[in-house]
Legacy VTK file of the C-alpha trace (Angstrom):
# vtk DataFile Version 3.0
C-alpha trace
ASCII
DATASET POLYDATA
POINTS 268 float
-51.645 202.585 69.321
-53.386 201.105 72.192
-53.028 197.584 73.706
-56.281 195.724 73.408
-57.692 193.607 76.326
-59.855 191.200 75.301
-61.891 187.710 77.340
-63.071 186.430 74.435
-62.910 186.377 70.585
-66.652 187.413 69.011
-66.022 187.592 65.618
-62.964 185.515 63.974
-63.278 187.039 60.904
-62.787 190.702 62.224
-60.135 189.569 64.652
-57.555 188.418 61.979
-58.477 191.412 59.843
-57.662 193.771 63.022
-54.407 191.799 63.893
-53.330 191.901 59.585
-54.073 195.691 59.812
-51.856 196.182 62.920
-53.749 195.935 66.227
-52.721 194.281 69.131
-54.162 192.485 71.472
-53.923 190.798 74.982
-56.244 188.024 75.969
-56.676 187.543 79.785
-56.574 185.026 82.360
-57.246 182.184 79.463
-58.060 179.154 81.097
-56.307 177.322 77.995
-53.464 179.082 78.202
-53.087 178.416 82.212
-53.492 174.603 81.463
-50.580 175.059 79.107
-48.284 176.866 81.326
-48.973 175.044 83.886
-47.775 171.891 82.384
-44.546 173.405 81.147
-43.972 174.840 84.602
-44.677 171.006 85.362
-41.655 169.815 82.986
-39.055 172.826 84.250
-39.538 171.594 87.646
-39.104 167.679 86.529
-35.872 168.320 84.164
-34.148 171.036 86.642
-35.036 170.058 89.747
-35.880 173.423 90.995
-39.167 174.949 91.034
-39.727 177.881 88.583
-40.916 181.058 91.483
-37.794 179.997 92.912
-35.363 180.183 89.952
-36.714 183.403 88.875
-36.867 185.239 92.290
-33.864 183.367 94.181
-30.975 184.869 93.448
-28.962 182.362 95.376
-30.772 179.493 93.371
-28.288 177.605 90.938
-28.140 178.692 87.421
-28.995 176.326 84.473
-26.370 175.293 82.225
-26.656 175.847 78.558
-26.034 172.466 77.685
-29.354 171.501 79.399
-31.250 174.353 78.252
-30.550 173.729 74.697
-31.792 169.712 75.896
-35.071 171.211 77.483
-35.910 173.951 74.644
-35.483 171.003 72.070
-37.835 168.772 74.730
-40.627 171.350 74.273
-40.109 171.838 70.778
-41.218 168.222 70.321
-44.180 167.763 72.608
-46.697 166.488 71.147
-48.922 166.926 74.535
-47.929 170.592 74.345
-49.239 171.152 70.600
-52.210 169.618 71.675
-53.037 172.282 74.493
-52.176 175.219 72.010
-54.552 173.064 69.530
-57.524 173.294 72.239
-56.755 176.737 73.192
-57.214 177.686 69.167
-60.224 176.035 69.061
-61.668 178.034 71.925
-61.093 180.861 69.988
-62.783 179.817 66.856
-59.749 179.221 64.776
-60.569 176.123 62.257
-57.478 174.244 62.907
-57.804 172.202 59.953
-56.149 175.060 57.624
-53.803 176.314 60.598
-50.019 175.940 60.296
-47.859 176.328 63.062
-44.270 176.868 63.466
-42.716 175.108 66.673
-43.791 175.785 70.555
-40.118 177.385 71.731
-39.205 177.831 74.872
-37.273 181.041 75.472
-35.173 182.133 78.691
-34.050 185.691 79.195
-31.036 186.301 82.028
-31.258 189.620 83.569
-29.570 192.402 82.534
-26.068 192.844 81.690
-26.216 188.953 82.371
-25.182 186.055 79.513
-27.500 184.714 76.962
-27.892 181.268 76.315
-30.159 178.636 74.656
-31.261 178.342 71.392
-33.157 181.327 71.310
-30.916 184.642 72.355
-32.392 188.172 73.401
-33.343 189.554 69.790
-32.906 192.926 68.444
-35.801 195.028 66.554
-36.974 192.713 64.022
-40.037 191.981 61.977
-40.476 187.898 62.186
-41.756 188.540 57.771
-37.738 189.332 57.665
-36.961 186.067 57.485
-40.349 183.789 56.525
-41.355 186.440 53.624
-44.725 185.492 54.781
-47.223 188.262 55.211
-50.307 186.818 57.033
-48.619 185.470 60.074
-49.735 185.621 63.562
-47.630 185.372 66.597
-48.141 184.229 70.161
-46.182 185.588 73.137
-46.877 183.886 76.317
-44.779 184.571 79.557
-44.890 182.011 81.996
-44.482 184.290 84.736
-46.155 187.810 85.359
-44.148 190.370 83.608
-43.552 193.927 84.083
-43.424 196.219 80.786
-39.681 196.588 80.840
-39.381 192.856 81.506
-41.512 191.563 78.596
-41.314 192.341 74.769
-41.430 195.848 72.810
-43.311 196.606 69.434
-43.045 199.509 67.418
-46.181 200.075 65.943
-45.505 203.753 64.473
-43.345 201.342 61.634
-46.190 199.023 60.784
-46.301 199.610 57.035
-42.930 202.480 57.176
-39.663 201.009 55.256
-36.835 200.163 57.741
-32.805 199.410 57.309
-32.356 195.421 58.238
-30.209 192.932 57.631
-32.373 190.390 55.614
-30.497 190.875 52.660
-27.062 189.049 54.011
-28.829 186.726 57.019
-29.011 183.069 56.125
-31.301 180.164 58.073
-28.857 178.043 57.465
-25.624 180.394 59.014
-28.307 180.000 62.043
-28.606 176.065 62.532
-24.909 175.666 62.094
-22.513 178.569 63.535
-23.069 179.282 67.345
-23.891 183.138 68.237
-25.909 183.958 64.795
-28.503 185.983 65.160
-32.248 184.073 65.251
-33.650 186.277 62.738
-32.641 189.295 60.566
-32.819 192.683 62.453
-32.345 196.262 62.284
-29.971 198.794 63.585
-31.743 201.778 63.293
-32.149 203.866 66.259
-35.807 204.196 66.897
-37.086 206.522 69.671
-38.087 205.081 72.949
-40.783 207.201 72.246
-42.153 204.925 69.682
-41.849 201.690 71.644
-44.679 200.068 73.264
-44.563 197.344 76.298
-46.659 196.746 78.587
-47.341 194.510 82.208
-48.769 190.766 81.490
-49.904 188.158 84.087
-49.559 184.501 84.279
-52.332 183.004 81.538
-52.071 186.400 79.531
-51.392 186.329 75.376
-49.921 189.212 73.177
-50.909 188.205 70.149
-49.848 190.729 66.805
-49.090 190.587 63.281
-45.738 188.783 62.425
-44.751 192.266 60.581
-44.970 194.449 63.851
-41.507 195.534 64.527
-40.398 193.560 68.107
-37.707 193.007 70.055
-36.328 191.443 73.821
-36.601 194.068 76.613
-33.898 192.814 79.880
-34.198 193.850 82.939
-33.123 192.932 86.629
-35.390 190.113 86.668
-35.047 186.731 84.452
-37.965 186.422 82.327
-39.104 183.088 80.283
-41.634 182.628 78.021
-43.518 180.385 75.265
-43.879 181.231 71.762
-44.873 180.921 68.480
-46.358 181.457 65.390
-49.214 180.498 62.722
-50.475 180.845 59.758
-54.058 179.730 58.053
-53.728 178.643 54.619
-56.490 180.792 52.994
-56.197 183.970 54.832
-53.795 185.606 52.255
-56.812 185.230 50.012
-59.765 186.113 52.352
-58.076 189.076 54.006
-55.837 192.607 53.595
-53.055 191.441 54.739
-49.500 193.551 54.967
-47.711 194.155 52.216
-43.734 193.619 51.864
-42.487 197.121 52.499
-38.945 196.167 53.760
-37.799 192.272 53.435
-35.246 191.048 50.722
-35.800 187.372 51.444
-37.270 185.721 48.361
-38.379 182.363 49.065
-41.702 181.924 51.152
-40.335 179.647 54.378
-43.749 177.904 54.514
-41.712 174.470 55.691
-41.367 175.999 58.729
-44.905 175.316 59.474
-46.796 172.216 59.974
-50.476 171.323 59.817
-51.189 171.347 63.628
-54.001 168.404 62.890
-51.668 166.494 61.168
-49.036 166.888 64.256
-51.085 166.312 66.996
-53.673 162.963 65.704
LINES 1 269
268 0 1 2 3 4 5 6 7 8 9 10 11 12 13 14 15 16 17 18 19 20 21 22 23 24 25 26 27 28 29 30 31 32 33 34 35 36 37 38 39 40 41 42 43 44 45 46 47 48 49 50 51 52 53 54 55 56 57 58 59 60 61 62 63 64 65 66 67 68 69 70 71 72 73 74 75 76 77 78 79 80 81 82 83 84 85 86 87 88 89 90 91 92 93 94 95 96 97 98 99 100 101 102 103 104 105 106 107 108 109 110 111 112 113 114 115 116 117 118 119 120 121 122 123 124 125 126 127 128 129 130 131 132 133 134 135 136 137 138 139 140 141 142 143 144 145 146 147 148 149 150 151 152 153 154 155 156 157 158 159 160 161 162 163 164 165 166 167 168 169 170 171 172 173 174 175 176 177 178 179 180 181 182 183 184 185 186 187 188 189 190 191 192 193 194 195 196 197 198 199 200 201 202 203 204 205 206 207 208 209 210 211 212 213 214 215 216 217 218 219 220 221 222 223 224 225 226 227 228 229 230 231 232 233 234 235 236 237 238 239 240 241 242 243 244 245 246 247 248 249 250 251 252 253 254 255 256 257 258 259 260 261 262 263 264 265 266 267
């Protein structure tokens, strides 16, 4: 499976059907996206006192704290401003936001390597995000807020699309999550897939991956600290207008649709 590059979105219809069937793709230098970034690059700078360039590439430059992390991660979680931005950038892409749903904007910082995690959102193993929602036509948004090499971004293993995989959804609880410090995010797997069969690749600054919610992901770490936006949506009709995937692997039972919000409803 290739990466696809894409400007622009022609047909809406034939985009979600190529992102339910597994294809991924990156749009480029989105002007949308840039406003976005920009602004949370904007709020880093306020909260930390320290500009972003410098935290990442310093390595003199004074670590954040995890108490203030966990402050600014919640801070973006709950910006209204924010939601709108995502909201325009959606609508620029022809995406009738009066049936979207979307789960939280989340803020995610990744140390380098061999380095300790902290926040709300932890480096996470290979994992399908359908694991834990048990919803099937979800699409997620990966945006770096700094150019990222391919061992510095995320992974996907697309040869496991629609192949049956060993996870942990049957034991992993939400709730265990919100309430005991070090669970995992999400249920995952501990199979050993071949680095073979992982796919990463380089993104700039105002770049999207955007793929299914049952690709197979995970963190990749490397010698660089890497943060990112990201989240997910869902569009109330598409599991009737569209082939979506099919639960091949997932023992969770109960559709987690209150995870996700009508975006018009959060944002007017």
């Amino acid at each position: 499976m290739e990466f696809v590059r894409i400007r622009q979105i022609k047909d809406i219809k034939l985009f979600k059907q190529s992102i339910y069937d597994g294809k991924v793709f990156i749009l480029r230098n989105n002007i949308q996206i840039i406003d976005l970034n920009n602004y949370v690059l904007k709020k880093f700078k306020s909260f930390f006192k320290i500009d972003v360039d410098d935290f990442i590439n310093n390595d003199r430059a004074k670590e954040i704290n995890e108490v203030s992390l966990v402050s600014f991660q919640k801070n973006i979680k709950e910006s209204k401003v924010l939601l709108k931005k995502f909201a325009v950038f959606l609508e620029h892409l022809k995406f009738n936001i009066d049936e979207i749903l979307s789960d939280k904007i989340t803020f995610r910082y990744s140390p380098k390597n061999n380095s300790k995690a902290k926040g709300l959102l932890k480096p996470a193993k290979a994992h399908r995000d359908t694991w834990a929602s048990n919803i099937f036509h979800q699409i997620n948004w990966w945006i770096p807020l700094q150019n990222v090499k391919e061992n510095n971004s995320i992974y996907l293993i697309p040869k496991y699309f629609n192949k049956k995989v060993e996870n942990t959804s049957k034991e992993w609880s939400f709730e265990k999550y919100k309430t005991s410090k070090n669970y995992p995010s999400t249920p995952f797997s501990n199979f050993k897939f071949k680095k073979s069969d992982t796919k990463s690749i380089d993104l700039e600054f105002g770049d999207v991956l955007i793929f299914s919610g049952n690709h197979i992901h995970g963190s990749l770490l490397s010698n660089t600290k890497r943060l990112n936006l990201e989240t997910r949506t869902i569009s109330n009709q598409d599991e009737y207008k569209f082939k979506i995937p099919k639960n091949i692997d997932s023992y969770t039972k109960v559709k987690k649709k209150n995870w996700f919000s009508n975006l018009k409803k959060e944002i007017y």
